[in-house]
Structures are given as structure tokens and as C-alpha cells.
PDB file of N, CA, C and O in Angstrom:
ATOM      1  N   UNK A   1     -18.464-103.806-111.768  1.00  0.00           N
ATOM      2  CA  UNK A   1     -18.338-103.305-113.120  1.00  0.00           C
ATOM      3  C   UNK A   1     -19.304-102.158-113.377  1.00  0.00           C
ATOM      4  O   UNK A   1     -18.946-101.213-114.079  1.00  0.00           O
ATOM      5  N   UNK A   2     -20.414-102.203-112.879  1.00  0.00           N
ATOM      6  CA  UNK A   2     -21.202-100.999-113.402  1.00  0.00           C
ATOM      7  C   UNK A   2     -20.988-100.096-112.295  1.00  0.00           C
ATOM      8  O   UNK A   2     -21.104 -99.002-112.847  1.00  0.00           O
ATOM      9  N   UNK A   3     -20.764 -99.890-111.163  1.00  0.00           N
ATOM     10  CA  UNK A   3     -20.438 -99.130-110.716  1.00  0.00           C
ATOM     11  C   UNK A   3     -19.229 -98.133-110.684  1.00  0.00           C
ATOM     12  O   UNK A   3     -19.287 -97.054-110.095  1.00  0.00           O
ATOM     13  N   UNK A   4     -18.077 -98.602-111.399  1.00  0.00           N
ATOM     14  CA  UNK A   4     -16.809 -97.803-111.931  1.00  0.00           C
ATOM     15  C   UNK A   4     -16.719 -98.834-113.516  1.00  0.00           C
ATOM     16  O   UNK A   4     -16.302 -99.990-113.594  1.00  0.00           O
ATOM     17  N   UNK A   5     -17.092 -98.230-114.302  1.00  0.00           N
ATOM     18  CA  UNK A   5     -17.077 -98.527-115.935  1.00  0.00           C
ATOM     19  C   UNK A   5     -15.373 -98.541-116.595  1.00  0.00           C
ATOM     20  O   UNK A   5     -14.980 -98.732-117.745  1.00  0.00           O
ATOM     21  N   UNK A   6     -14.695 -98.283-115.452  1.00  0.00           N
ATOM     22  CA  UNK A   6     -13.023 -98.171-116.039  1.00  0.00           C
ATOM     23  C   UNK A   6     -12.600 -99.587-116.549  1.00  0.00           C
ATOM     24  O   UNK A   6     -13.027-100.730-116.714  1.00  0.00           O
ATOM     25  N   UNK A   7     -11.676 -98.929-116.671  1.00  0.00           N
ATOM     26  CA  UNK A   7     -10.925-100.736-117.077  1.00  0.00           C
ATOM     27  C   UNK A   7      -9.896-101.295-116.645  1.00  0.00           C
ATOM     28  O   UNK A   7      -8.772-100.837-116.437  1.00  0.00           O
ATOM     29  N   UNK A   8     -10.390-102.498-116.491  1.00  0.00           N
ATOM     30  CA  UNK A   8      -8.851-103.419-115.330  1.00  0.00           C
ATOM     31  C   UNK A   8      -7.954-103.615-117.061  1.00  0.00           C
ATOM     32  O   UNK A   8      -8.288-104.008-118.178  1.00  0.00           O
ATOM     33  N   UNK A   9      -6.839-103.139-116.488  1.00  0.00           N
ATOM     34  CA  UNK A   9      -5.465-103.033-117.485  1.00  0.00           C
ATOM     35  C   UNK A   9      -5.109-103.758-116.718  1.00  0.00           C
ATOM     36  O   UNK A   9      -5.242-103.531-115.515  1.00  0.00           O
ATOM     37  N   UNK A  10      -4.306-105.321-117.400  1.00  0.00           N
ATOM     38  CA  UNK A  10      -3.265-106.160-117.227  1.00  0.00           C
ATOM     39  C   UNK A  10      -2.158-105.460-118.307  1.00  0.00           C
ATOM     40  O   UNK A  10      -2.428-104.963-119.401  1.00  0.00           O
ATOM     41  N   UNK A  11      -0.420-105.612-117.460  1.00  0.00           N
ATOM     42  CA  UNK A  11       0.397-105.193-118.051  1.00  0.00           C
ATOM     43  C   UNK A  11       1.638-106.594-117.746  1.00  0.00           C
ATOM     44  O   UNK A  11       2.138-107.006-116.700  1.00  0.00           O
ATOM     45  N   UNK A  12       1.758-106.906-118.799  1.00  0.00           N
ATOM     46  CA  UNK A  12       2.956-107.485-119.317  1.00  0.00           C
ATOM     47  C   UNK A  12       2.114-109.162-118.784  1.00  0.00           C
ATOM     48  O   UNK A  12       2.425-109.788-117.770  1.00  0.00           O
ATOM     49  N   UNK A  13       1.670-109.331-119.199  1.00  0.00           N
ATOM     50  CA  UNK A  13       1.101-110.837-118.744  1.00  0.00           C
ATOM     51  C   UNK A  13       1.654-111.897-118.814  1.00  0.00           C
ATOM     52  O   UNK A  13       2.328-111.892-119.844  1.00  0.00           O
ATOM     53  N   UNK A  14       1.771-113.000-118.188  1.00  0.00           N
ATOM     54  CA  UNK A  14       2.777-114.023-118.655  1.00  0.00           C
ATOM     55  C   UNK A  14       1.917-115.184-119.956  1.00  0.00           C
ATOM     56  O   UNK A  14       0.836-115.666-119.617  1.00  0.00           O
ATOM     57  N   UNK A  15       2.272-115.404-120.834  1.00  0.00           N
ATOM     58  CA  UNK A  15       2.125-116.402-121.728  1.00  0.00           C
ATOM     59  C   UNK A  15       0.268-117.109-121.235  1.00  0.00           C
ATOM     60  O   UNK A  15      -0.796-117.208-121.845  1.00  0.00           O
ATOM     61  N   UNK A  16       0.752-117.458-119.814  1.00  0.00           N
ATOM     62  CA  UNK A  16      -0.448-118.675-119.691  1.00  0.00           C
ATOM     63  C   UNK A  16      -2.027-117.952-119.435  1.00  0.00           C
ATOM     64  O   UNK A  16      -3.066-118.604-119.537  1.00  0.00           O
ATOM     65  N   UNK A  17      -1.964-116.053-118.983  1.00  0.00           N
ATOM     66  CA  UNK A  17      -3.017-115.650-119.173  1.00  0.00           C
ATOM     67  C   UNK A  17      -3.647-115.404-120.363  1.00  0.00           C
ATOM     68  O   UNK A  17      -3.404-114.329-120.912  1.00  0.00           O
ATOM     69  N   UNK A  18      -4.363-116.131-120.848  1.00  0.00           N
ATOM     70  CA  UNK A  18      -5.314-116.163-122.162  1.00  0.00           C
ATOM     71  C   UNK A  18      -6.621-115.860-122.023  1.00  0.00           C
ATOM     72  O   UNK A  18      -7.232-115.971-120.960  1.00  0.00           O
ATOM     73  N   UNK A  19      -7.124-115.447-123.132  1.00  0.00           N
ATOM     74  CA  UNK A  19      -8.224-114.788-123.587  1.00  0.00           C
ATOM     75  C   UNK A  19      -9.303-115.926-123.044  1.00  0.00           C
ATOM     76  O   UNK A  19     -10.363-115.393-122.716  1.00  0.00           O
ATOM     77  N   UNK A  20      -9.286-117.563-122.848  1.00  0.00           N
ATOM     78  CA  UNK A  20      -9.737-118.597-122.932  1.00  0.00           C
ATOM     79  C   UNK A  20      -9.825-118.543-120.974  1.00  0.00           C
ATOM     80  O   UNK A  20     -10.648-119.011-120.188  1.00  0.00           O
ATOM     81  N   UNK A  21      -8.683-117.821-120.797  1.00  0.00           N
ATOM     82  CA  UNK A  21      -8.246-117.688-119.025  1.00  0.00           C
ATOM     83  C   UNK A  21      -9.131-116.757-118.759  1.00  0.00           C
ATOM     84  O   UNK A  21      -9.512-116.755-117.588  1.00  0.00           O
ATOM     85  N   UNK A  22      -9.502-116.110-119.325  1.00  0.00           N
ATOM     86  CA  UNK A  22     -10.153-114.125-119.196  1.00  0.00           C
ATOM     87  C   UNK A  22     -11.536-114.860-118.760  1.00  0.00           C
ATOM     88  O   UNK A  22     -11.965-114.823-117.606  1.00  0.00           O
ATOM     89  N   UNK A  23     -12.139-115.495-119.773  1.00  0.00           N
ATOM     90  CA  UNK A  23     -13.333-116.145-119.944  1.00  0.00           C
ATOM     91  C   UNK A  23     -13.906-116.570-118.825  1.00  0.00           C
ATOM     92  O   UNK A  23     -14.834-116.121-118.152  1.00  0.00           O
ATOM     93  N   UNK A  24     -13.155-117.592-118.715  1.00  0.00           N
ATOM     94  CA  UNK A  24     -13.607-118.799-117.703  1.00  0.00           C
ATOM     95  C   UNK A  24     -13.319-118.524-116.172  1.00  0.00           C
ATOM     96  O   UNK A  24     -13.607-119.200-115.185  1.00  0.00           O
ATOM     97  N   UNK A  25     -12.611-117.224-116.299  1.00  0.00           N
ATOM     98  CA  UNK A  25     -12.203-116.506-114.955  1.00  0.00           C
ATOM     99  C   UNK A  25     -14.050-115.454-114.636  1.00  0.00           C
ATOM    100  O   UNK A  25     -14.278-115.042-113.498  1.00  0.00           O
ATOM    101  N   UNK A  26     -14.931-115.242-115.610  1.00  0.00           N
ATOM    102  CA  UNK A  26     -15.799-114.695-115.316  1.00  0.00           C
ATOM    103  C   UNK A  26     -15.316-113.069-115.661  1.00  0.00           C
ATOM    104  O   UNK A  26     -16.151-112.216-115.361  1.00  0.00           O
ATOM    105  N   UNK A  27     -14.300-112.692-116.141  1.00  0.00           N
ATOM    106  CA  UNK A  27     -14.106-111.159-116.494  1.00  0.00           C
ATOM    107  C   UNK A  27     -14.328-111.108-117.440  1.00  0.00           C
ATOM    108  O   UNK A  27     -14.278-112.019-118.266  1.00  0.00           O
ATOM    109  N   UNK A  28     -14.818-109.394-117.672  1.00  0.00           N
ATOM    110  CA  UNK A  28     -15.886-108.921-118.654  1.00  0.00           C
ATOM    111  C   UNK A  28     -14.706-108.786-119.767  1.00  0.00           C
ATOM    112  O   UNK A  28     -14.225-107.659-119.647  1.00  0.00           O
ATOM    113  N   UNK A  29     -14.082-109.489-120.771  1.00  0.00           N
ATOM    114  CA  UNK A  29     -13.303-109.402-121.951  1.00  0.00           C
ATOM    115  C   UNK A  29     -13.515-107.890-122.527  1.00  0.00           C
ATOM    116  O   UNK A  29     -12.501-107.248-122.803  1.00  0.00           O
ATOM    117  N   UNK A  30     -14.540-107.419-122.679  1.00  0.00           N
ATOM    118  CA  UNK A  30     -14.879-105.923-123.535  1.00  0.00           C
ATOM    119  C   UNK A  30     -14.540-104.848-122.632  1.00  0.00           C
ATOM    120  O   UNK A  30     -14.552-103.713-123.110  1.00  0.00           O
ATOM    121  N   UNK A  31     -14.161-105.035-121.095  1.00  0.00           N
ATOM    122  CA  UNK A  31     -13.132-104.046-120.301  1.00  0.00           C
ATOM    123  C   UNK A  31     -12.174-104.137-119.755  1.00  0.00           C
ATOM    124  O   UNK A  31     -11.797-103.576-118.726  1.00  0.00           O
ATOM    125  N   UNK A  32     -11.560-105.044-120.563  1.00  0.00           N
ATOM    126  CA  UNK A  32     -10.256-105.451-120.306  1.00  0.00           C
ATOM    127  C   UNK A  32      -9.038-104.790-121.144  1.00  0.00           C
ATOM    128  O   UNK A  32      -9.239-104.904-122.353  1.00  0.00           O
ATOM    129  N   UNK A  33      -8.054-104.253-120.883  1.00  0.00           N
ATOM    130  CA  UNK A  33      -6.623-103.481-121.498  1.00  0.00           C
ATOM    131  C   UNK A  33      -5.944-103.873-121.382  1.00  0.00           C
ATOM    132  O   UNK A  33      -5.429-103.518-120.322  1.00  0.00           O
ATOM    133  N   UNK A  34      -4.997-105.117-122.256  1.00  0.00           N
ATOM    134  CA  UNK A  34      -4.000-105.887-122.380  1.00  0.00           C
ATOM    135  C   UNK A  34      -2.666-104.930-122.594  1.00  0.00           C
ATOM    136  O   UNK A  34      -2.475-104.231-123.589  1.00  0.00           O
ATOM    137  N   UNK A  35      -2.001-105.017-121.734  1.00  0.00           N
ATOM    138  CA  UNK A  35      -0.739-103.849-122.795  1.00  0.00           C
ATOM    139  C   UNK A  35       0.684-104.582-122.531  1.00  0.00           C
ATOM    140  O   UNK A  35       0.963-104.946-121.389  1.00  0.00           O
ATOM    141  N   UNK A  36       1.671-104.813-123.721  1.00  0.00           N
ATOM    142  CA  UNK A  36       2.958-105.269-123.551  1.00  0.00           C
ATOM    143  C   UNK A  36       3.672-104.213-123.734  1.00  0.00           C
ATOM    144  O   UNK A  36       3.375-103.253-124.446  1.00  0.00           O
ATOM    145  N   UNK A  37       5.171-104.444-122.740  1.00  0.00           N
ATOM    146  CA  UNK A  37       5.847-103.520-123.042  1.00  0.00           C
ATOM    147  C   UNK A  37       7.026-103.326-124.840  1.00  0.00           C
ATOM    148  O   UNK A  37       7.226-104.142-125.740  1.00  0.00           O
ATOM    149  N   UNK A  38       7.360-102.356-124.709  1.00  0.00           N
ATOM    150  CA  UNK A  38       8.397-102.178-125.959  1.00  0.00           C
ATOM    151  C   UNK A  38       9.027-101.895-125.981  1.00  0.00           C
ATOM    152  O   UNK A  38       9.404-101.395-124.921  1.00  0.00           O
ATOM    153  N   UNK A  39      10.064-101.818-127.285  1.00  0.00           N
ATOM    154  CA  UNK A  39      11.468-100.808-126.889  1.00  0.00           C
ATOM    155  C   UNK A  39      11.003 -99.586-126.687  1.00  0.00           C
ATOM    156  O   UNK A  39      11.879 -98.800-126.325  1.00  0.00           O
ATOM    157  N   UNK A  40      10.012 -99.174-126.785  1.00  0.00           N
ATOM    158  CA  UNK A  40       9.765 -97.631-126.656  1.00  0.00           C
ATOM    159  C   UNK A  40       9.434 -97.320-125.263  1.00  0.00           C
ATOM    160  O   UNK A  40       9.769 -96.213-124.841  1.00  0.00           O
ATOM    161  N   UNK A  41       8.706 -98.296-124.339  1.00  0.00           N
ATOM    162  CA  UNK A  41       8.090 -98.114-123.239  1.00  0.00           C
ATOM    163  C   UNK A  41       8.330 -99.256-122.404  1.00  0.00           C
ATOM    164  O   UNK A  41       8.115-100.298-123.024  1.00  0.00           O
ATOM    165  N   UNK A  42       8.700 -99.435-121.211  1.00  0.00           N
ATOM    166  CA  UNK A  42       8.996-100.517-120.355  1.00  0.00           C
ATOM    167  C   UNK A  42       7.953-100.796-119.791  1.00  0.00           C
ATOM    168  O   UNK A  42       6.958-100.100-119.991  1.00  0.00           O
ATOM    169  N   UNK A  43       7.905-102.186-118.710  1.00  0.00           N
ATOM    170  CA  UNK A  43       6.195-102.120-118.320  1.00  0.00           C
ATOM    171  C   UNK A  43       6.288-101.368-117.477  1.00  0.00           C
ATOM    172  O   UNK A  43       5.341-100.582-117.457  1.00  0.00           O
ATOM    173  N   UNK A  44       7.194-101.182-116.537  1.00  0.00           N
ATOM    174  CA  UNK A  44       6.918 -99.803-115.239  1.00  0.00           C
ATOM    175  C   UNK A  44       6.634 -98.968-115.946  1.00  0.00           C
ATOM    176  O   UNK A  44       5.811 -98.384-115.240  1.00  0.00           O
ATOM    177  N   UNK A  45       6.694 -98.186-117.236  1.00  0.00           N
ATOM    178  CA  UNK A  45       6.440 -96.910-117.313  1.00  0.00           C
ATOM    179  C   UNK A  45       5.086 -97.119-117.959  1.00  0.00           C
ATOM    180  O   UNK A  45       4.440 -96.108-118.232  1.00  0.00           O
ATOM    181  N   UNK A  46       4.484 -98.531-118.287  1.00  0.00           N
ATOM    182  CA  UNK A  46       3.479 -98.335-118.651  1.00  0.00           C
ATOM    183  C   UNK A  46       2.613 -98.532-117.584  1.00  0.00           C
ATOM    184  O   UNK A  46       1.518 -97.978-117.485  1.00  0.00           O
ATOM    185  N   UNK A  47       3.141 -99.402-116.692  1.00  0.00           N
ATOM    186  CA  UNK A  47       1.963 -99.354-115.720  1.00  0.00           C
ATOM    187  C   UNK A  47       2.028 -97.973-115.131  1.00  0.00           C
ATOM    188  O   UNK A  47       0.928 -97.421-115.109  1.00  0.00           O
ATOM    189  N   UNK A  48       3.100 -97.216-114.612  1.00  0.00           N
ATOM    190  CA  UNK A  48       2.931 -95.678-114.333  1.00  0.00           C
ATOM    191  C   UNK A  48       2.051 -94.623-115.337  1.00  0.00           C
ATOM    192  O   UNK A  48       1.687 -93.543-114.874  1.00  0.00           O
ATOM    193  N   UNK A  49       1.801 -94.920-116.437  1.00  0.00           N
ATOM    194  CA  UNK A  49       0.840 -93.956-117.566  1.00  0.00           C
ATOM    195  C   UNK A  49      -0.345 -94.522-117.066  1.00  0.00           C
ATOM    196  O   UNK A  49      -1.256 -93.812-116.639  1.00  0.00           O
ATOM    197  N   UNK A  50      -0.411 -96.028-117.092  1.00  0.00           N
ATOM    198  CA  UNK A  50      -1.754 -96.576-117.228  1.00  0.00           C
ATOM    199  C   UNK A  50      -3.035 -96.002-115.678  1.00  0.00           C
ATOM    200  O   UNK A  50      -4.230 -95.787-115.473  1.00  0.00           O
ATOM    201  N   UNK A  51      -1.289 -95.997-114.754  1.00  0.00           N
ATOM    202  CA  UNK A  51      -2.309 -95.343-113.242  1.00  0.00           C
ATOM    203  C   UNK A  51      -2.429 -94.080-113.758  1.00  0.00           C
ATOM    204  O   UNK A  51      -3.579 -93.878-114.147  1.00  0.00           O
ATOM    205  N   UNK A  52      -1.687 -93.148-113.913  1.00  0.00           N
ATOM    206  CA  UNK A  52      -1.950 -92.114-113.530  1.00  0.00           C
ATOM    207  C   UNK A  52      -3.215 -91.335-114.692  1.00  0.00           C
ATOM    208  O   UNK A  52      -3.696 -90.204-114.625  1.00  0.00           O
ATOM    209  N   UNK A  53      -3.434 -92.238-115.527  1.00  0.00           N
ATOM    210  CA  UNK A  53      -4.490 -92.041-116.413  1.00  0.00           C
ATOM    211  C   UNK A  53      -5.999 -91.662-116.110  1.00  0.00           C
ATOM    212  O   UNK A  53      -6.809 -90.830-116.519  1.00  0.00           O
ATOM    213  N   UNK A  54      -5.969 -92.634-115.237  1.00  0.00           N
ATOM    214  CA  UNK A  54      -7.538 -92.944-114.511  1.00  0.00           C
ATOM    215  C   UNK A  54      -8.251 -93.327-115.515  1.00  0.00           C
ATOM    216  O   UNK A  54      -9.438 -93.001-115.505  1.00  0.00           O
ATOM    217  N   UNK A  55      -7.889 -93.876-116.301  1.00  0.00           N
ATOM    218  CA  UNK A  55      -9.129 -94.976-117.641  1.00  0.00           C
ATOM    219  C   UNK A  55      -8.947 -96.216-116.721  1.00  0.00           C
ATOM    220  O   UNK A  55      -9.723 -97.106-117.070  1.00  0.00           O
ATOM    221  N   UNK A  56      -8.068 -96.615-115.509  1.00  0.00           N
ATOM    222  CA  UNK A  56      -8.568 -97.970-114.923  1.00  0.00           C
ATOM    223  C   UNK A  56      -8.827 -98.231-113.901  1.00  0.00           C
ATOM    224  O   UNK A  56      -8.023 -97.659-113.165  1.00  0.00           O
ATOM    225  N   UNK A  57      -9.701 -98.945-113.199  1.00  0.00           N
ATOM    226  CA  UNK A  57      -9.700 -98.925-112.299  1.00  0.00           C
ATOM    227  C   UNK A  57      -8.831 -99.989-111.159  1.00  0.00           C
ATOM    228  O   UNK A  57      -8.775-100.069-109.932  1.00  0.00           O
ATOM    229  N   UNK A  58      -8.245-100.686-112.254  1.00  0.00           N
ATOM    230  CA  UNK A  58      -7.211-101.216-111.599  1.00  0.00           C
ATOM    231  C   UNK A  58      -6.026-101.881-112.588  1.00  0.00           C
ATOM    232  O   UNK A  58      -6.252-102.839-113.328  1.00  0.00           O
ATOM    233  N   UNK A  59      -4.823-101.261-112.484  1.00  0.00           N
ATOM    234  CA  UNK A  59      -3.794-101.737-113.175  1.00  0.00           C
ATOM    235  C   UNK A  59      -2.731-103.104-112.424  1.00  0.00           C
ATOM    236  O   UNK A  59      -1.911-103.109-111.506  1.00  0.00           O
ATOM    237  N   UNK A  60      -3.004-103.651-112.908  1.00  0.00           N
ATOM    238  CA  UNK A  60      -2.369-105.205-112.671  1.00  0.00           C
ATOM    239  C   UNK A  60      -0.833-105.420-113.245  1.00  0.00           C
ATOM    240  O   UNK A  60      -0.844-105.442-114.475  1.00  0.00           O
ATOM    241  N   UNK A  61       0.051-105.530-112.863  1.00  0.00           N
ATOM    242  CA  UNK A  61       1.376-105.648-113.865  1.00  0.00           C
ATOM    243  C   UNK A  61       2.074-106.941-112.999  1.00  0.00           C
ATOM    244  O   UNK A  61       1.991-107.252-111.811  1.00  0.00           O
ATOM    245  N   UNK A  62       2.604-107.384-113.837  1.00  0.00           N
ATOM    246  CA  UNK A  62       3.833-108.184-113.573  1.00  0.00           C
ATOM    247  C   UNK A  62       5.425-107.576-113.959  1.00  0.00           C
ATOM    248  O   UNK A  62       5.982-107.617-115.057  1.00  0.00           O
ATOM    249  N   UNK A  63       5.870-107.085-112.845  1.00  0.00           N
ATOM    250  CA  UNK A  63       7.056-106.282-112.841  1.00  0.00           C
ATOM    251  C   UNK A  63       8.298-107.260-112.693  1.00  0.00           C
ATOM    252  O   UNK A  63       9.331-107.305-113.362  1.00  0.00           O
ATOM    253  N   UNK A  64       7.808-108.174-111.412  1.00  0.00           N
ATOM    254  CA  UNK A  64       8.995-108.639-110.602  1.00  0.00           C
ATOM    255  C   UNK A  64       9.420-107.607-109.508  1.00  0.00           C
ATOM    256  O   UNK A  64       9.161-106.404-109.517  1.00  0.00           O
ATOM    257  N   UNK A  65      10.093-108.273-108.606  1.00  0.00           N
ATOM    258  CA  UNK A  65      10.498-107.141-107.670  1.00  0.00           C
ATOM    259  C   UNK A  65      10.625-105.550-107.418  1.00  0.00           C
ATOM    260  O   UNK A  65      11.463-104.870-108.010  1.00  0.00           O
ATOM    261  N   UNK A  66       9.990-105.188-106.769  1.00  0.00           N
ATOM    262  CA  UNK A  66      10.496-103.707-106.547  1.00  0.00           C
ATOM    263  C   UNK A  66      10.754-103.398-105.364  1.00  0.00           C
ATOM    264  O   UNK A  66      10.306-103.808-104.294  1.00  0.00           O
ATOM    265  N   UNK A  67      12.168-101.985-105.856  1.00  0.00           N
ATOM    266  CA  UNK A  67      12.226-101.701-104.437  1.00  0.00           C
ATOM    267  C   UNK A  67      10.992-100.593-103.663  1.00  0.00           C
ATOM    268  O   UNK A  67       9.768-100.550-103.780  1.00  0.00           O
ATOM    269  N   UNK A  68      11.703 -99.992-103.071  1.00  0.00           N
ATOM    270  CA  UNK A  68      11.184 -98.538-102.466  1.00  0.00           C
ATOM    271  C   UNK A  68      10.675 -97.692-103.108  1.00  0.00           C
ATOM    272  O   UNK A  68       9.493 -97.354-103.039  1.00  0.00           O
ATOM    273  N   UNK A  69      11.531 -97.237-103.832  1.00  0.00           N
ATOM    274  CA  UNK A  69      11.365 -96.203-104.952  1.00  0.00           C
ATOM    275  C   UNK A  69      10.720 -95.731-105.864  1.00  0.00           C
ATOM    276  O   UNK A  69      10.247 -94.627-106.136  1.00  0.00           O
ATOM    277  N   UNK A  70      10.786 -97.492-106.672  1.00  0.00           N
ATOM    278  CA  UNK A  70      10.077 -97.921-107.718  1.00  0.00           C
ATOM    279  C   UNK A  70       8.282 -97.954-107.047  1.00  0.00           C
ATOM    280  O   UNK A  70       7.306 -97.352-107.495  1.00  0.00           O
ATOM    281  N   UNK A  71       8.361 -98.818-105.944  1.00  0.00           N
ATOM    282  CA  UNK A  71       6.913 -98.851-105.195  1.00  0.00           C
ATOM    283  C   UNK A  71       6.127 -97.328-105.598  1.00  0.00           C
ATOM    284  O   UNK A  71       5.285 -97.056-106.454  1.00  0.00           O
ATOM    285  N   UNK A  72       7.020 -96.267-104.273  1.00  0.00           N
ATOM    286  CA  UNK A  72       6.438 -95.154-104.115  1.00  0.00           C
ATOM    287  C   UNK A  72       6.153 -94.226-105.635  1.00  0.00           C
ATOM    288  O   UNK A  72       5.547 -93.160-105.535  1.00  0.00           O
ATOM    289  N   UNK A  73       6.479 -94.556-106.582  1.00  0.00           N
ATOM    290  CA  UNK A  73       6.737 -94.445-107.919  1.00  0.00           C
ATOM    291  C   UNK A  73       5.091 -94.576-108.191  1.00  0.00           C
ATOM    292  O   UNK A  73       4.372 -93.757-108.762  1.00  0.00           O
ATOM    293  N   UNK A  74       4.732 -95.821-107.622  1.00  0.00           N
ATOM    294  CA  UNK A  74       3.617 -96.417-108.438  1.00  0.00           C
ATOM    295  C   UNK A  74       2.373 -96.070-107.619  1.00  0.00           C
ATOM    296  O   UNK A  74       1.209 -95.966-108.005  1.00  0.00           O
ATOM    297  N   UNK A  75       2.967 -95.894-106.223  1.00  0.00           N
ATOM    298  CA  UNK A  75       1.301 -95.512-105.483  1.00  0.00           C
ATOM    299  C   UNK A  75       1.396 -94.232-105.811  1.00  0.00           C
ATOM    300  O   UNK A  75       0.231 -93.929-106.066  1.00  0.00           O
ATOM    301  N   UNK A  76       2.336 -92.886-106.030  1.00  0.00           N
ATOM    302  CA  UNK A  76       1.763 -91.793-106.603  1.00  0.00           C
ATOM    303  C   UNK A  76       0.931 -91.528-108.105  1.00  0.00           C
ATOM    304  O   UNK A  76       0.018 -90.803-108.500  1.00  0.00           O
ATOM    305  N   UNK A  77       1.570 -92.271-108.508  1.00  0.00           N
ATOM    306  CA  UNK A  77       0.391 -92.789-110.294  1.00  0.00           C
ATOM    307  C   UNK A  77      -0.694 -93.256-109.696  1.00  0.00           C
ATOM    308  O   UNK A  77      -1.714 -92.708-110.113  1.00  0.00           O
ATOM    309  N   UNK A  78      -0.846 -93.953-108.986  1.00  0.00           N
ATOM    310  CA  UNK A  78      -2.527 -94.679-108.583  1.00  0.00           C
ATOM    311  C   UNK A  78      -3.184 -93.319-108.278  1.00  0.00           C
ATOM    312  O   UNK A  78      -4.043 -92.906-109.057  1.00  0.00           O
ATOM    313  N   UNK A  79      -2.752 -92.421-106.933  1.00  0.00           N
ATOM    314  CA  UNK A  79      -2.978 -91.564-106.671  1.00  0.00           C
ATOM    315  C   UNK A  79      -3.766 -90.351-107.579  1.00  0.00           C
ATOM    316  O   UNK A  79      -4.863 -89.794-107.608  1.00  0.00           O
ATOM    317  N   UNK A  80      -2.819 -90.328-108.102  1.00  0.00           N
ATOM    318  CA  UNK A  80      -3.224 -89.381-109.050  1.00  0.00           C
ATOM    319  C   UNK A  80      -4.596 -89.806-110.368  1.00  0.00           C
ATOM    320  O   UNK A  80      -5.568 -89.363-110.980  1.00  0.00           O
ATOM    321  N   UNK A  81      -3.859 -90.799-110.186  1.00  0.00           N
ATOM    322  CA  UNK A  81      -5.518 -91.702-111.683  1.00  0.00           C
ATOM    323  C   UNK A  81      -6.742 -91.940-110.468  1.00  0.00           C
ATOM    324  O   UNK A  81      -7.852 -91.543-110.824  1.00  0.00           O
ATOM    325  N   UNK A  82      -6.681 -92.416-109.369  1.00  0.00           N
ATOM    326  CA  UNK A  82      -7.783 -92.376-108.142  1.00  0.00           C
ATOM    327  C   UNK A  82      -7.957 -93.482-108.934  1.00  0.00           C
ATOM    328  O   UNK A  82      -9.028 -93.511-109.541  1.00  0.00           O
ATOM    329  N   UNK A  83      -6.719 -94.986-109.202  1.00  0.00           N
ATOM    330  CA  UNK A  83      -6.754 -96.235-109.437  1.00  0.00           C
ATOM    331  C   UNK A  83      -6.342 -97.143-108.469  1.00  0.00           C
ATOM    332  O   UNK A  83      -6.275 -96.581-107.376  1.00  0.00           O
ATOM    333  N   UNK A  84      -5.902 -98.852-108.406  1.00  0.00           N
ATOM    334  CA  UNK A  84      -5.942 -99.274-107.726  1.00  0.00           C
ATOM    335  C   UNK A  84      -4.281-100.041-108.530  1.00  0.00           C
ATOM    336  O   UNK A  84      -4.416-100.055-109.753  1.00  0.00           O
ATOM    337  N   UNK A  85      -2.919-100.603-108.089  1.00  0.00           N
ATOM    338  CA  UNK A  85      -2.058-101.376-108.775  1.00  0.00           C
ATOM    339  C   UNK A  85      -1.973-102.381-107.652  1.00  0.00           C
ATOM    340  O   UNK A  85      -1.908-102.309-106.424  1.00  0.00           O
ATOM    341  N   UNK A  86      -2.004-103.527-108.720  1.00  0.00           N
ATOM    342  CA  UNK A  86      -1.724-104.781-108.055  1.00  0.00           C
ATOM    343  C   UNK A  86      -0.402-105.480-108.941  1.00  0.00           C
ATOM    344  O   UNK A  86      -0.507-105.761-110.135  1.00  0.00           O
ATOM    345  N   UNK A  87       0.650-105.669-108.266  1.00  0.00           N
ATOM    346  CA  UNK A  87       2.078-106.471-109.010  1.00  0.00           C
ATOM    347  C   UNK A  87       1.935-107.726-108.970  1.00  0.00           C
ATOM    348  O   UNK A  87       1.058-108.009-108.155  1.00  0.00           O
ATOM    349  N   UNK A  88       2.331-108.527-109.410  1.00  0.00           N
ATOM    350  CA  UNK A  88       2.107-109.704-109.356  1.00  0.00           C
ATOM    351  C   UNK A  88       3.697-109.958-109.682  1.00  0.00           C
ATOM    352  O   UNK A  88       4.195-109.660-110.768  1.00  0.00           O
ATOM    353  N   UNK A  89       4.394-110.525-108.638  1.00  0.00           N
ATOM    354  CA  UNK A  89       6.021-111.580-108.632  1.00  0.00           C
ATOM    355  C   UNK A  89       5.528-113.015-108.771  1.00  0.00           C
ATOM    356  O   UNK A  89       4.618-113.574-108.160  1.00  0.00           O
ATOM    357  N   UNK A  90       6.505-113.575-109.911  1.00  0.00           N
ATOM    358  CA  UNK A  90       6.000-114.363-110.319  1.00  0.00           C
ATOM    359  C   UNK A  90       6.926-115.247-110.065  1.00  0.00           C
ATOM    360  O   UNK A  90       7.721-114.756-110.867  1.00  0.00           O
ATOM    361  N   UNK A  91       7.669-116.389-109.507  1.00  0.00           N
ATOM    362  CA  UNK A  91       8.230-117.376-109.104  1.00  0.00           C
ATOM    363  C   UNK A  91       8.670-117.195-108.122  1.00  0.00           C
ATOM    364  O   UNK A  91       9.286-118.092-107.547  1.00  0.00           O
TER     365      UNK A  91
END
């Protein structure tokens, strides 16, 4: 944490990650970036803003599957923010 001050962005979280989960997991709550998606913005396109931003140092999403495309999609946003994405498939 003090060595990159960015912020781990979770995107689209499922229900059971809670603030109570954040805690007791030992992460710093005050650099943490919760973001859901909307009709305005899907979570791929938010996790694609959120990399290519570089406010995080690591964007976390729960997408569900991706292909190829979508992947190479997301390591050029990391790229470019000089972030880190981790997906998380969930069942």
C-alpha cells in the first residue's frame, strides 16, 4: 500500500463481498473503489476505463467468461493505466 498509493477497484462484486468482508480480509477500506455496472456502462467497459485510468493498481472484476478478444481488450487497458486485472468466474 504505501508503495503504489492507487486503488484496488473491485467491479461488479457479488452480494457476499461486504464491507464487514473488506475488514476482516485486512484491506485498507479508505483505498478501496467499489463500482457497479449500469444501463449506461457495462462492467467490461468499466473495468476497461478503470485500467486504462491508472488511479488503480489493480482492477478486480467479475465478468464471467471471456473470450480472446474481450481478454486482449483488457490487457491493453492494464497496459496503458501500468495496472494489474484480475477476473474472477464465478461458479
Amino acid at each position: 500500500e504505501e508503495v503504489d498509493a492507487r486503488w484496488l477497484t473491485l467491479i461488479a462484486p457479488p452480494t457476499s463481498l461486504t464491507q464487514a468482508w473488506l475488514r476482516d480480509a485486512g484491506l485498507n477500506r479508505e483505498r478501496i473503489l467499489l463500482l457497479h455496472p449500469s444501463s449506461n456502462k457495462s462492467a467490461l467497459q468499466l473495468t476497461c476505463e478503470a485500467l486504462r485510468m491508472g488511479h488503480s493498481h489493480t482492477v478486480v472484476s467479475w465478468l464471467g467468461s471471456l473470450n480472446v478478444t474481450l481478454r486482449q481488450q483488457l490487457i491493453r487497458a492494464a497496459t496503458v493505466g501500468n495496472a494489474q486485472s484480475l477476473n474472477i468466474r464465478l461458479g
